[in-house]
C-alpha positions, 0 to 999 in steps of 0.5 A: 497466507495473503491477507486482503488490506481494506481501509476507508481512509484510502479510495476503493478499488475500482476493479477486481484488485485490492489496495494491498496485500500483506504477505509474510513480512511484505505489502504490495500495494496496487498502484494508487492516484489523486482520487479523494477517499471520502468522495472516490472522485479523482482529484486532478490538478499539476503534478505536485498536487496530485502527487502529494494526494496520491501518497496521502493515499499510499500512507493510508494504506500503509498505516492500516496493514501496519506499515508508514512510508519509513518502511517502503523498499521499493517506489514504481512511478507512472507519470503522464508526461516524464518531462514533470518529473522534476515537479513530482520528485520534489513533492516524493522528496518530502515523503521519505528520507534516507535512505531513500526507497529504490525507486523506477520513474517512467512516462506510461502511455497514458493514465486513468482519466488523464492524471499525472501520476500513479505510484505503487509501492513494496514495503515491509511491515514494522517488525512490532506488527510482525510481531504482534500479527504472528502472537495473535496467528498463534493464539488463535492456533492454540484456541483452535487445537484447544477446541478440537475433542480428542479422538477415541481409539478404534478397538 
């Protein structure tokens, strides 16, 4: 079952989208910018600064569906001009080490209030998380099948 992650320390949705969504083992995360999480204003600036904020929101997103930047598998990077891609692999260096997440870096038309960069990402959920949402799945389960009164026979 897909489940919806909301939280405050990442910008809201602009649109009809969530920041991610946890499915089985797996979040998606939508594609996330420089806009600042308090204030829900864009940040701009060079690509360096608005890269290292865009995933200050990633992490964000990531802790609260109980996941870190360690478990990322795959990184989609929209930049404005591919000629800042040196200046942006730099900063995305010091978020991950090896092994590294498999990654597509492209120069997208354009991005939303002219920023440099956008960077979704698919990662998986710590196996403790796993573990812990799948006791509580059933608990709950068992909470419910103990709630149900027991039907009588038709005679």
């Amino acid at each position: 079952m897909r489940k919806s992650i909301v939280t405050e320390k990442a910008p809201k949705p602009l649109g009809p989208f969530s920041q991610a969504i946890v499915e089985g083992d797996f979040i998606f995360l939508a594609g996330q910018v420089c806009s600042n999480p308090v204030t829900g204003k864009l940040e701009p600036g060079d690509v360096r600064s608005e890269t290292k904020r865009t995933f200050e929101n990633v992490r964000a997103i990531l802790q609260a569906a109980g996941s870190s930047l360690d478990e990322v598998m795959k990184c989609n990077v929209y930049l404005r001009d591919i000629n800042d891609f040196a200046a942006m692999n730099e900063v995305y260096a010091t978020f991950f080490s090896a092994p590294f997440p498999a990654r597509t870096t492209i120069q997208a038309g354009a991005l939303p209030g002219g920023i440099a960069v956008e960077i979704e990402c698919i990662a998986k959920r710590s196996r403790k998380t796993a573990r812990k949402t799948a006791r509580k799945t059933a608990r709950k389960t068992a909470r419910k099948t103990a709630r149900k009164p027991a039907r009588k026979k038709a005679r």
